[in-house]
ZAFIVEX-958840 format. One record per residue: x, y, z of N, C-alpha, C, O in turn; residue in three letters; residue number from 1. Coordinates in Angstrom, 1 decimal, always signed. Example, Ala and Ser with C-alpha at 12.3 -4.5 7.8 and 13.67 -1.06 7.14 Angstrom:
<sites>
{{+13.2; -5.7; +7.8}; {+12.3; -4.5; +7.8}; {+13.2; -3.3; +7.8}; {+14.2; -3.3; +8.5}; 'ALA'; 1},
{{+12.8; -2.2; +7.1}; {+13.7; -1.1; +7.1}; {+12.9; +0.0; +7.9}; {+13.4; +1.1; +8.0}; 'SER'; 2},
</sites>
This chain:
<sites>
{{+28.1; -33.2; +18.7}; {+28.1; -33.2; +20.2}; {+26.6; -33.2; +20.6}; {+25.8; -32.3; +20.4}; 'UNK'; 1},
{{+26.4; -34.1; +21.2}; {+25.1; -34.2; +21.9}; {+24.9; -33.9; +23.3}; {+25.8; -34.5; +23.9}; 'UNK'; 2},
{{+24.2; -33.3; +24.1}; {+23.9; -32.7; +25.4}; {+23.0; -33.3; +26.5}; {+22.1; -34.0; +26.0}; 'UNK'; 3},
{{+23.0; -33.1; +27.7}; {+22.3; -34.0; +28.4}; {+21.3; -32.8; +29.0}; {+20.6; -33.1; +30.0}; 'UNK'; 4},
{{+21.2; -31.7; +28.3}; {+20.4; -30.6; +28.7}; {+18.8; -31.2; +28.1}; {+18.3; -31.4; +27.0}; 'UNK'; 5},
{{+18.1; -31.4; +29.4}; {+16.3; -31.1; +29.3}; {+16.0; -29.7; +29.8}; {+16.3; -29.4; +30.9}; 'UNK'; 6},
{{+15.3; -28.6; +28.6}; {+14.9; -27.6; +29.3}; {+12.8; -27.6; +28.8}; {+12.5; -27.8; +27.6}; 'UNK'; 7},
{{+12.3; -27.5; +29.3}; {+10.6; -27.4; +29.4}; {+10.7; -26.1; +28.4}; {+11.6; -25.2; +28.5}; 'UNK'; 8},
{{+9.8; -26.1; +27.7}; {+9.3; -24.9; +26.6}; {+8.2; -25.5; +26.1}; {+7.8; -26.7; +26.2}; 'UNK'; 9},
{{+7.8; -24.4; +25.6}; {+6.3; -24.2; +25.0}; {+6.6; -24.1; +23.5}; {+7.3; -23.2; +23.1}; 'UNK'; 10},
{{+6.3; -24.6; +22.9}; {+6.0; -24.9; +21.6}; {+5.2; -23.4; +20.8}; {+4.0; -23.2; +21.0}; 'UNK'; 11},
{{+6.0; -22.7; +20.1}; {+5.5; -21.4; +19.6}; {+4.4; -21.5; +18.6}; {+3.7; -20.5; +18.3}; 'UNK'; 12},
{{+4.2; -22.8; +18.0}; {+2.8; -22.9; +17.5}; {+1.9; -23.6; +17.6}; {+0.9; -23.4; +16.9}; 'UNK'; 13},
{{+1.9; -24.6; +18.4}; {+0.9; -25.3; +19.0}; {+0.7; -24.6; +20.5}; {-0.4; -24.6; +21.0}; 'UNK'; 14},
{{+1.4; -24.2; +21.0}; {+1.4; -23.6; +22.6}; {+1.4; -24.2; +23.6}; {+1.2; -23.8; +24.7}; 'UNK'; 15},
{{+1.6; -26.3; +23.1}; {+2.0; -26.9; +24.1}; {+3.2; -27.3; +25.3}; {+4.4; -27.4; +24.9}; 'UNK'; 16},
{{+3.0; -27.5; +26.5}; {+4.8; -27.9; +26.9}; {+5.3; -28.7; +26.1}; {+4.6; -29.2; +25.3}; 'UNK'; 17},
{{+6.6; -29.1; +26.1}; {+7.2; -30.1; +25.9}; {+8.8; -30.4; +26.1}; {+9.3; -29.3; +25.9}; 'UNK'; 18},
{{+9.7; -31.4; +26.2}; {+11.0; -31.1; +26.8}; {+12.0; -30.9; +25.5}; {+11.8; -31.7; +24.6}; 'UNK'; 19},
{{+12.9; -29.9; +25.4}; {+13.4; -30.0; +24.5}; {+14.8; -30.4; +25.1}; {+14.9; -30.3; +26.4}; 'UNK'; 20},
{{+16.0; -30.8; +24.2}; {+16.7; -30.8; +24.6}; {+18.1; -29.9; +24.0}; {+19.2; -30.4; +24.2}; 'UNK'; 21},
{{+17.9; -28.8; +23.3}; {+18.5; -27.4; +23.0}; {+17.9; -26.6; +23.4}; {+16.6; -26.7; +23.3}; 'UNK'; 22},
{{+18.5; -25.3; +24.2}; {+18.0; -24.0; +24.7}; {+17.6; -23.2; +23.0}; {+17.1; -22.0; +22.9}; 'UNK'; 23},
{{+17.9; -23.9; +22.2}; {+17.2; -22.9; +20.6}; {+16.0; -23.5; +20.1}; {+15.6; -23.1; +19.0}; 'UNK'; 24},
{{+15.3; -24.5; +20.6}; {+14.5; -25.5; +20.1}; {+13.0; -24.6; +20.2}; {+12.7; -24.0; +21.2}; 'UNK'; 25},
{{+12.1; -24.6; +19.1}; {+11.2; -23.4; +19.4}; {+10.0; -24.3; +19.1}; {+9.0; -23.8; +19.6}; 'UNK'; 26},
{{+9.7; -25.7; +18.5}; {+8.7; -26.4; +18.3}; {+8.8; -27.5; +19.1}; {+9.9; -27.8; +19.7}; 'UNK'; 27},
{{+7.8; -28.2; +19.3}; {+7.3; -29.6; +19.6}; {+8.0; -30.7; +18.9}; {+8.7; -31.6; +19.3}; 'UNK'; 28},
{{+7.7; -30.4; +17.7}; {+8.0; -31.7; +17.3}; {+7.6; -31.5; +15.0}; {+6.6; -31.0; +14.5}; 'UNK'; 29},
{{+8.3; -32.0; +14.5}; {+8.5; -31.6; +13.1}; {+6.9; -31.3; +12.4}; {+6.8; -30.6; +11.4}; 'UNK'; 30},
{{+6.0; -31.7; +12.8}; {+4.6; -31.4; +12.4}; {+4.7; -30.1; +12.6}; {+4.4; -29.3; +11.7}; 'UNK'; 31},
{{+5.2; -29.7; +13.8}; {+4.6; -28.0; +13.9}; {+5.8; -27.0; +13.3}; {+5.6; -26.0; +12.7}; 'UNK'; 32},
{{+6.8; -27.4; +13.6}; {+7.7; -26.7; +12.7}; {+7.6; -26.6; +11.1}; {+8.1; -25.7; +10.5}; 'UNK'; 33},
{{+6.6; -28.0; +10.2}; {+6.1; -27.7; +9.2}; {+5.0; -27.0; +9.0}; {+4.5; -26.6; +7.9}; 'UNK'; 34},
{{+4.6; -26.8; +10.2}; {+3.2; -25.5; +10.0}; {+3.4; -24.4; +10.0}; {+2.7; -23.6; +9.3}; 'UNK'; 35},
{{+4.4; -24.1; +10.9}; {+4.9; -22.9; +11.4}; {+5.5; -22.5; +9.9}; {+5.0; -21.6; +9.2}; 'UNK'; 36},
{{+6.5; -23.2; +9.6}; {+6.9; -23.1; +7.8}; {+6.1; -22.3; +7.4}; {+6.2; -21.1; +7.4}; 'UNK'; 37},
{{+5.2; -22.9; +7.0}; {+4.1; -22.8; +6.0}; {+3.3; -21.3; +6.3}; {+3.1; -20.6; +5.3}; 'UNK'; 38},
{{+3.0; -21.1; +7.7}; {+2.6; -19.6; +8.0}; {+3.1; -18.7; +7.8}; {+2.6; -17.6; +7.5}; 'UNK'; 39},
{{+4.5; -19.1; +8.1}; {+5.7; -17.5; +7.6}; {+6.0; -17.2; +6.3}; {+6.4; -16.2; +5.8}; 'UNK'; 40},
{{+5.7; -18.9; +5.3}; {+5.9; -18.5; +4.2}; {+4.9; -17.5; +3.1}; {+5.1; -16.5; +2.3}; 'UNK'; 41},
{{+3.8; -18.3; +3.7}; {+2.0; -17.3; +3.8}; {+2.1; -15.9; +4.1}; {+1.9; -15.0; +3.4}; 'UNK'; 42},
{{+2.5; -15.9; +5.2}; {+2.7; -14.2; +5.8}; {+3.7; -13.4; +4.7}; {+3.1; -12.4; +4.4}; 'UNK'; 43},
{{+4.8; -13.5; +4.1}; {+5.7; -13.3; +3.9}; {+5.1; -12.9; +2.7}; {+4.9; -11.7; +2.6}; 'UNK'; 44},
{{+4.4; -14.0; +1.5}; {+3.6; -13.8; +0.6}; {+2.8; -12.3; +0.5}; {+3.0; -11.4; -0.2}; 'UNK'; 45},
{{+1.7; -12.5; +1.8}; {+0.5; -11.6; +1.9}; {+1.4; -10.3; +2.4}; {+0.7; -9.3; +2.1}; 'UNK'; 46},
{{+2.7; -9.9; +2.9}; {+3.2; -9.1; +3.2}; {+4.0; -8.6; +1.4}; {+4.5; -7.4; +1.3}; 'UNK'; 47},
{{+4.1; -9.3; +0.7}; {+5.1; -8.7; -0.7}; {+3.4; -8.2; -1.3}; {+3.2; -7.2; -1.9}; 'UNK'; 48},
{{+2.3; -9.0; -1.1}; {+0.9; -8.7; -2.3}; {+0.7; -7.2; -1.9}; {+0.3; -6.3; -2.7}; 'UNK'; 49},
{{+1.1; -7.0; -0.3}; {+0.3; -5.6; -0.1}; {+1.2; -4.4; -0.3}; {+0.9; -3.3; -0.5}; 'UNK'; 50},
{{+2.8; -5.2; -0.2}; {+3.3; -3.7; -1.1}; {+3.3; -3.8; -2.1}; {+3.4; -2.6; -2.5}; 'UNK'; 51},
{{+3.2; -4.6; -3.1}; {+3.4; -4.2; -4.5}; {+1.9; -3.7; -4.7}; {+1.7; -2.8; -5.4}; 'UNK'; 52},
{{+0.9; -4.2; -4.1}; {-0.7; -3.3; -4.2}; {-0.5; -2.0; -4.1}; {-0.5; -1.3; -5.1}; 'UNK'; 53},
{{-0.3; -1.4; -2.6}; {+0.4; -0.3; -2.6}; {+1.4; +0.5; -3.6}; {+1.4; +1.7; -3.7}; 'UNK'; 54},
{{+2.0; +0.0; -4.2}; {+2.8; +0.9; -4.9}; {+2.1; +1.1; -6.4}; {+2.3; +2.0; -7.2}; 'UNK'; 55},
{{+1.4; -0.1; -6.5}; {+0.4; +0.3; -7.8}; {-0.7; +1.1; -7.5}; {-1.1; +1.8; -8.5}; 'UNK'; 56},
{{-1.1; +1.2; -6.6}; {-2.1; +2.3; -5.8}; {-1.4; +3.8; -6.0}; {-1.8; +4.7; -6.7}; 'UNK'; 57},
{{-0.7; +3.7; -5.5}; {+0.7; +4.9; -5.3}; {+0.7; +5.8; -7.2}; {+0.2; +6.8; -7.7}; 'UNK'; 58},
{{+1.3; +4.8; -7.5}; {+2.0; +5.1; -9.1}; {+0.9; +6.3; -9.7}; {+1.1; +7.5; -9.7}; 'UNK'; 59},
{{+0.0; +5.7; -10.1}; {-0.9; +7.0; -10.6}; {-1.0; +8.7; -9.9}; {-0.9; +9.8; -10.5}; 'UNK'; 60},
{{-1.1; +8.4; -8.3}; {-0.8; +9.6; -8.0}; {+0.6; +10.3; -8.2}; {+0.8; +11.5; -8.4}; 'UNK'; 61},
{{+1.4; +9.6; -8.0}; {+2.8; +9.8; -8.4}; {+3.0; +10.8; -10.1}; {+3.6; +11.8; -10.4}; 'UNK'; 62},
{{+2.3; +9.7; -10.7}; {+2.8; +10.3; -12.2}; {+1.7; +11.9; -12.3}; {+2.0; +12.8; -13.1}; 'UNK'; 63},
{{+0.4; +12.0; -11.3}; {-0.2; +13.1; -11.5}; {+0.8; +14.2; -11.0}; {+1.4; +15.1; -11.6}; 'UNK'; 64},
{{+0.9; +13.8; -9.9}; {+2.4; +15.0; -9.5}; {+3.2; +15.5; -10.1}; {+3.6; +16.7; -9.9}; 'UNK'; 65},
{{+3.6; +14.9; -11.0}; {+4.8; +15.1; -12.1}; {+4.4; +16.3; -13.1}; {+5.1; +17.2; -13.5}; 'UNK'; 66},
{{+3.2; +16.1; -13.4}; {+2.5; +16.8; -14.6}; {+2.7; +18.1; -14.8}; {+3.0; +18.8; -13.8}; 'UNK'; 67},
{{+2.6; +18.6; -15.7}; {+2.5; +20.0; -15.5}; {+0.8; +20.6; -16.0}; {+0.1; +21.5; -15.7}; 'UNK'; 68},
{{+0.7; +19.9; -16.8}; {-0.2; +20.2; -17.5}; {-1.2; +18.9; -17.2}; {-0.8; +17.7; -17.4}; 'UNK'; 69},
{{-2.8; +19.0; -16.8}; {-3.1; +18.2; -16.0}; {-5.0; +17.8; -16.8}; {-5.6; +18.8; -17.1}; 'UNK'; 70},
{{-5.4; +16.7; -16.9}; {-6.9; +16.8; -17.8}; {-7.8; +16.8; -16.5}; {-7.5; +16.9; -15.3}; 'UNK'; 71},
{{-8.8; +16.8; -17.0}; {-9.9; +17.2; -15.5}; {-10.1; +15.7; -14.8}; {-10.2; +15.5; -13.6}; 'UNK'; 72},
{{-10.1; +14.7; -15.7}; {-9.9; +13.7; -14.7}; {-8.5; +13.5; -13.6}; {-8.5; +12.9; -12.5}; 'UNK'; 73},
{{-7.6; +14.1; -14.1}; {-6.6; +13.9; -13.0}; {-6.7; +14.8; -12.1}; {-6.3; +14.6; -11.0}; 'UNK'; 74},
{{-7.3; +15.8; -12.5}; {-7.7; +17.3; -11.5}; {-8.4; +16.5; -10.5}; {-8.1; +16.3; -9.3}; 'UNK'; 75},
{{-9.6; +15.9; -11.2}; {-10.8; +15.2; -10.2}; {-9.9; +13.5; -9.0}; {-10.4; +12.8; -8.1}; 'UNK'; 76},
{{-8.6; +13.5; -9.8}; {-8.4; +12.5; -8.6}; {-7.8; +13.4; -7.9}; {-8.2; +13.4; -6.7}; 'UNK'; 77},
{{-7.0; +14.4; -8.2}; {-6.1; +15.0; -7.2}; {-6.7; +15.5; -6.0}; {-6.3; +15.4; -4.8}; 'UNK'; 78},
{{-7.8; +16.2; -6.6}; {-9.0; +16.9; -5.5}; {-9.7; +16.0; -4.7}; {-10.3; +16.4; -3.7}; 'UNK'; 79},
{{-9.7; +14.4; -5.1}; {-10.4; +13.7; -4.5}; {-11.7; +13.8; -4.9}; {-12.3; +13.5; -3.9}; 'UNK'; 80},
{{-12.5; +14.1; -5.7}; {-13.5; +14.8; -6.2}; {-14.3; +14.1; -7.6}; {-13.8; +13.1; -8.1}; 'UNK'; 81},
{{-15.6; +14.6; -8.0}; {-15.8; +13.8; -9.1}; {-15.5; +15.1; -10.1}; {-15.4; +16.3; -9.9}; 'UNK'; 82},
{{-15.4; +14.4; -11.4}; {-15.3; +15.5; -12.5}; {-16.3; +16.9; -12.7}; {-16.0; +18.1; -12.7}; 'UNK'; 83},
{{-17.6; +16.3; -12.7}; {-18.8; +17.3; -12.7}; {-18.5; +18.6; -11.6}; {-19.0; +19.7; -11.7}; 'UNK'; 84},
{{-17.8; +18.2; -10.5}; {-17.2; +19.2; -9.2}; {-16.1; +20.1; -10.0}; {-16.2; +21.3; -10.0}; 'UNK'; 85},
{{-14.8; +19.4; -10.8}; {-13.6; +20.4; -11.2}; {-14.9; +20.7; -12.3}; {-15.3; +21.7; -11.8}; 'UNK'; 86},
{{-15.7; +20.5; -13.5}; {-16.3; +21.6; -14.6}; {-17.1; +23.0; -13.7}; {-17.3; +24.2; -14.0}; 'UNK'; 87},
{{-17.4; +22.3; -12.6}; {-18.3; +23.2; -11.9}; {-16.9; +24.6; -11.6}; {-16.7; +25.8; -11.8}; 'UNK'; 88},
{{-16.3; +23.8; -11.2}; {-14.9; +24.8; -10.7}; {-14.4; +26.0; -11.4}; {-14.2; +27.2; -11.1}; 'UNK'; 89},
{{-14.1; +25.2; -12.6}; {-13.9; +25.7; -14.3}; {-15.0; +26.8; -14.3}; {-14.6; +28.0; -14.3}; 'UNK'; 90},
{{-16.2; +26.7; -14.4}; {-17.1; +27.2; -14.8}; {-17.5; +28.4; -13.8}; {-18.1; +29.4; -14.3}; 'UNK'; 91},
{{-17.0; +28.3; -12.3}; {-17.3; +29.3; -11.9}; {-15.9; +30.5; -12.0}; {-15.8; +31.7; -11.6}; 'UNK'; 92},
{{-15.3; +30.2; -12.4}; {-13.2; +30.5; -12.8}; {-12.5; +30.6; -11.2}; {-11.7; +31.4; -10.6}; 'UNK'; 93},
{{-13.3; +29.7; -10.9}; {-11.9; +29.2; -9.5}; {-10.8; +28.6; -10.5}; {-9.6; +29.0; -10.4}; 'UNK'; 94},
{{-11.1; +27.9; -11.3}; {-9.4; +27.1; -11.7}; {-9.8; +27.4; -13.2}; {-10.6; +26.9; -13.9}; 'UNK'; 95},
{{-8.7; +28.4; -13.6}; {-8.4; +28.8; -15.5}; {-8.2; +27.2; -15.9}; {-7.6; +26.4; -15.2}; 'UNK'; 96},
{{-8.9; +26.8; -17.3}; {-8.6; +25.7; -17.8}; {-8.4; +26.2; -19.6}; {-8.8; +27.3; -20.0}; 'UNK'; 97},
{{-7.4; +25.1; -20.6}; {-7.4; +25.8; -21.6}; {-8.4; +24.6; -22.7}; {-7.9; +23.5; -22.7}; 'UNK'; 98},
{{-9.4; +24.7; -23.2}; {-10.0; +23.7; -24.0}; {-9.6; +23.5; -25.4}; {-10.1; +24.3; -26.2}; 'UNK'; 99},
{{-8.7; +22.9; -25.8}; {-8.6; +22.6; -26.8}; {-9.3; +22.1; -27.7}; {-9.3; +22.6; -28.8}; 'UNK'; 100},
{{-9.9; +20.9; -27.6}; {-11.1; +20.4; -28.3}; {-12.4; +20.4; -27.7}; {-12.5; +21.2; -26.8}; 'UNK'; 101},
{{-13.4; +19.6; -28.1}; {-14.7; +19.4; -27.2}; {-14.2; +18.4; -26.2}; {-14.5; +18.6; -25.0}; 'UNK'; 102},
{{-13.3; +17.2; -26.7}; {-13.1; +16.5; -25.5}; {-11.8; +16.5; -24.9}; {-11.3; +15.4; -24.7}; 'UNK'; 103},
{{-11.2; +17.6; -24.7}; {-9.8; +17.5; -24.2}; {-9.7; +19.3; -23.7}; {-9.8; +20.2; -24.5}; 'UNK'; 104},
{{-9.6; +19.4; -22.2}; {-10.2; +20.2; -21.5}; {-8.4; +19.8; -20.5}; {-8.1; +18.7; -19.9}; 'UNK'; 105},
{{-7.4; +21.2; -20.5}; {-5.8; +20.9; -19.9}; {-6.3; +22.1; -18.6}; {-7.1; +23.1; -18.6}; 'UNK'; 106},
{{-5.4; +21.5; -17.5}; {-5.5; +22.6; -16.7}; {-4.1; +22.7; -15.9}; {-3.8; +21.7; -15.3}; 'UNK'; 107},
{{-3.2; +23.5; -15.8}; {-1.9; +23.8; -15.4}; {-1.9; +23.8; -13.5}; {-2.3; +24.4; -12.6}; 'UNK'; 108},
{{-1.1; +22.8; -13.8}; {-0.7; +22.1; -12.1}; {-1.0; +23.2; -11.5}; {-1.8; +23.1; -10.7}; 'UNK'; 109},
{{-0.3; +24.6; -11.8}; {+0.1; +25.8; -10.6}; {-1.5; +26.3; -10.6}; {-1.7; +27.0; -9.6}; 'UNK'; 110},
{{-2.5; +26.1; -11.2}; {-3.9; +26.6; -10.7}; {-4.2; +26.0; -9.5}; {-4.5; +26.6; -8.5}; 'UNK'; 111},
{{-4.0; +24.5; -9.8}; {-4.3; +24.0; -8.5}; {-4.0; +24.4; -7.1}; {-4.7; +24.3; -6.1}; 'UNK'; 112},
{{-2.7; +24.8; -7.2}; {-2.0; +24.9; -6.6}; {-2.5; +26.4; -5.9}; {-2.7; +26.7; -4.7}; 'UNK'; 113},
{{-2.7; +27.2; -7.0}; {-3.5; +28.8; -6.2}; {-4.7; +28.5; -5.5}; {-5.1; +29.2; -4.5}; 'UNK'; 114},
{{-5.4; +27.2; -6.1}; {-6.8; +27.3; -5.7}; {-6.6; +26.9; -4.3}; {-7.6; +26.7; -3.6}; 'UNK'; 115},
{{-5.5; +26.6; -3.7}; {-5.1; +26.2; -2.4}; {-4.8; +27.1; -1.5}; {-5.0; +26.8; -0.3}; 'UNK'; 116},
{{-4.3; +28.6; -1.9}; {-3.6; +29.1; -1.8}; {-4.8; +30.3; -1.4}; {-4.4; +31.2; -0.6}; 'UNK'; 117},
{{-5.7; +30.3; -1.7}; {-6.8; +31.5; -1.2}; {-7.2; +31.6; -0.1}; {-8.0; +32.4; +0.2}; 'UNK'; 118},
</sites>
């Protein structure tokens, strides 16, 4: 069924007038409706890159939470901090750590958790 309806609209991606002849008609004319395509498909893209960035961003802190038992580098992300800051910490006994080797230095979530708590 075809209609004898002219209604004037503006073209949502060029921003020109033009007459359409459906009240649903949102383009000009098939150029711009393949552009328009093309930007939502773009958008749609850059909107899935920034959550999966995000949640790879995420993840690390995620699995620090979990821990119970925690190395000074994850101390140093959790605090936001650099490492040489949590040995300083260690060193002055703000936060008990247990050293098991020369290079493997554990420190238990719930320290953290006191050193918040003062």
């Amino acid at each position: 069924m075809s209609s004898n309806i002219r209604v004037q609209r503006i073209c949502q991606h060029c921003g020109q007038t033009f007459e359409a002849r459906t009240t649903v008609t949102r383009y000009c004319g098939d150029a711009c409706a393949k552009q328009a395509y093309k930007v939502r498909v773009r958008n749609g893209k850059l909107e899935r890159s920034d959550v999966e960035t995000q949640a790879i961003i995420s993840r690390p802190m995620d699995e620090i939470k979990a821990k119970e038992f925690l190395t000074v580098r994850d101390v140093a992300q959790l605090l936001s901090s650099s490492r040489q800051t949590v040995y300083a910490l260690i060193a002055s006994g703000s936060i008990k750590a247990f050293k098991l080797s020369d290079r493997k230095t554990l420190i238990r979530r719930s320290e953290i958790d006191k050193l918040f708590q003062q």
